[in-house]
C-alpha positions as MATLAB code, in Angstrom:
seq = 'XXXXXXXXXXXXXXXXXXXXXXXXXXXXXXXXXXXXXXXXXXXXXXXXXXXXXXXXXXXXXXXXXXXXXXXXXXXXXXXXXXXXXXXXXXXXXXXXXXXXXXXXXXXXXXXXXXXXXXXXXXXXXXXXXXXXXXXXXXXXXXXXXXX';
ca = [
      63.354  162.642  195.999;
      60.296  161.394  198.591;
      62.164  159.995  201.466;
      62.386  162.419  204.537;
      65.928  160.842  205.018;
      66.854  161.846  201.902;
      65.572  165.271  202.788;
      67.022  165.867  206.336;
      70.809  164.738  204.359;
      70.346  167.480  201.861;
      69.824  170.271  204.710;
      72.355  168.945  206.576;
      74.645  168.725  203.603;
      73.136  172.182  201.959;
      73.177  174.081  205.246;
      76.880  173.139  206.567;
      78.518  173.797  202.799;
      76.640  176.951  202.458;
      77.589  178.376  205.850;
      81.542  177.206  205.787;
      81.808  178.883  202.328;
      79.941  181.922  203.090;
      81.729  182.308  206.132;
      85.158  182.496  204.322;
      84.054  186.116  202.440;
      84.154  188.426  205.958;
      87.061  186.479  206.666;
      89.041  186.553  203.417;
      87.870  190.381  203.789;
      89.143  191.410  206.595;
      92.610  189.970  205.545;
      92.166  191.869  202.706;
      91.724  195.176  204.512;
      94.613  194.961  207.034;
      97.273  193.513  204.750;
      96.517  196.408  202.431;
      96.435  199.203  204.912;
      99.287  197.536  206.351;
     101.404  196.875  203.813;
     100.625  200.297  202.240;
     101.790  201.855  205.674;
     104.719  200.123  206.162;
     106.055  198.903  203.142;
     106.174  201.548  200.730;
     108.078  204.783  200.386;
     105.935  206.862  198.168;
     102.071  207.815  197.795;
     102.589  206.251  194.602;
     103.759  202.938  195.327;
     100.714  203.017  198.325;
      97.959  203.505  195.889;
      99.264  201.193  193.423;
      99.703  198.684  196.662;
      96.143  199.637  197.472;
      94.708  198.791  193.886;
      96.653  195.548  193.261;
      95.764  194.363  196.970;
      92.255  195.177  196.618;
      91.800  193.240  192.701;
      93.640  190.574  194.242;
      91.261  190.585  197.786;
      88.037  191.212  196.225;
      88.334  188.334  192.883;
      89.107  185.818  195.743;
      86.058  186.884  197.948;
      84.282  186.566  194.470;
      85.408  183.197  193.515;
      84.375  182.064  196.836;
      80.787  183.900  196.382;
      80.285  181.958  192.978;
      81.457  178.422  194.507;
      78.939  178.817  197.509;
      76.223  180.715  194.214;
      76.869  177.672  192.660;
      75.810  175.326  195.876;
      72.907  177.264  196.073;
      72.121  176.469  192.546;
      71.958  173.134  193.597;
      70.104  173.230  196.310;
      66.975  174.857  194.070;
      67.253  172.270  192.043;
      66.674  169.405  194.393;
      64.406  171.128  196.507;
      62.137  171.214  193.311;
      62.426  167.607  193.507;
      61.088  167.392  197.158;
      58.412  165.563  198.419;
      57.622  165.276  201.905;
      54.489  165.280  204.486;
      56.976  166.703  207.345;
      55.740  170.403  208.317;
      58.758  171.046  210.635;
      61.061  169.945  207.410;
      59.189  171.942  204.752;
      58.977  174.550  206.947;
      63.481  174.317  207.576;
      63.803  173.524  203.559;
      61.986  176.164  203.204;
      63.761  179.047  205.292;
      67.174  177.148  203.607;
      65.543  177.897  200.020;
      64.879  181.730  201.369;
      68.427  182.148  202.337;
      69.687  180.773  199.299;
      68.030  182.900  196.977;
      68.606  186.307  199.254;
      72.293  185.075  198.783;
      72.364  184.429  194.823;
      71.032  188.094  194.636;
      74.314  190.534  195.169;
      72.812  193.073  197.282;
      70.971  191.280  199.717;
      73.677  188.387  200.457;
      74.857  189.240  203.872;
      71.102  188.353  204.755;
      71.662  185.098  203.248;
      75.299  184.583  204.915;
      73.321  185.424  208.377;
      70.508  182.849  207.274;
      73.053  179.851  206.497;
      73.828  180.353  210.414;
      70.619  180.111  211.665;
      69.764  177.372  208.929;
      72.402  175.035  210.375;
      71.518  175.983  213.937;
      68.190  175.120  213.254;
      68.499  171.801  211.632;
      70.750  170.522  213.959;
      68.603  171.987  216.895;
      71.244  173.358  218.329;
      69.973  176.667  219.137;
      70.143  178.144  222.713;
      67.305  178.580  225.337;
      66.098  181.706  226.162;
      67.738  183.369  223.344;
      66.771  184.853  219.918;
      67.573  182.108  218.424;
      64.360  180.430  220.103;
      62.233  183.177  218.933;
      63.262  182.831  215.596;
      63.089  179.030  215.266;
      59.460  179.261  217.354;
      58.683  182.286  214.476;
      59.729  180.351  211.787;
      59.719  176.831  212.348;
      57.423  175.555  215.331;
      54.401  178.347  214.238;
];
């Protein structure tokens, strides 16, 4: 891949599937967590049928936050691979492809991938230029991206 078009697609495209998967775990989460203490309040009659509410809800929660984490583990997968492929003279580019690539790989590792979920944010935000003045969002993209 040379062209810088080609380049500025596959951020676009990498950042915004990235973030809208990655942003489905809290979410899928927290439905998790108040249908379970929920339903284990209100819906059973014994401590027994709670924890066994609790356990199902929780195997049932957690494998589809992790089939989510493996879809958007697999995207990232991708993403290495063509950015192997990359070349481009752009600083501001490398320098965006690059922070991408970062966030990617703290995601595909399982204890550091709420640093990559926060990264896909500021990923997109930054390749769209989007960010706001005077916040640290302009630090950050001056930091990482204009230095």
């Amino acid at each position: 891949m040379n062209g810088e078009k080609e380049a500025w697609n596959l951020l676009n495209s990498s950042t915004k599937k990235s973030y809208r998967f990655s942003i489905i775990i809290p979410i899928i989460f927290a439905i998790t967590v108040v249908t379970v203490v929920l339903g284990g309040v209100l819906l059973t009659d014994s401590a027994e049928e709670a924890y066994s509410f609790l356990y199902i809800g929780c195997a049932i929660g957690f494998s589809i936050m992790l089939i989510f984490y493996i879809i958007n583990w697999f995207f990232c997968l991708s993403f290495l691979k063509e950015y192997k492929k990359i070349q481009i003279n752009d600083e501001k580019l490398k320098r965006l492809l690059s922070f991408n690539k970062i966030c990617c790989i703290l995601f595909m590792i399982p204890i550091t991938f709420l640093f990559g979920m926060f990264g896909f944010q500021k990923a997109k935000i930054f390749a769209r230029g989007t960010y706001r003045k005077g916040t640290l969002d302009e630090i950050l993209y001056k930091v990482f991206i204009l230095r």
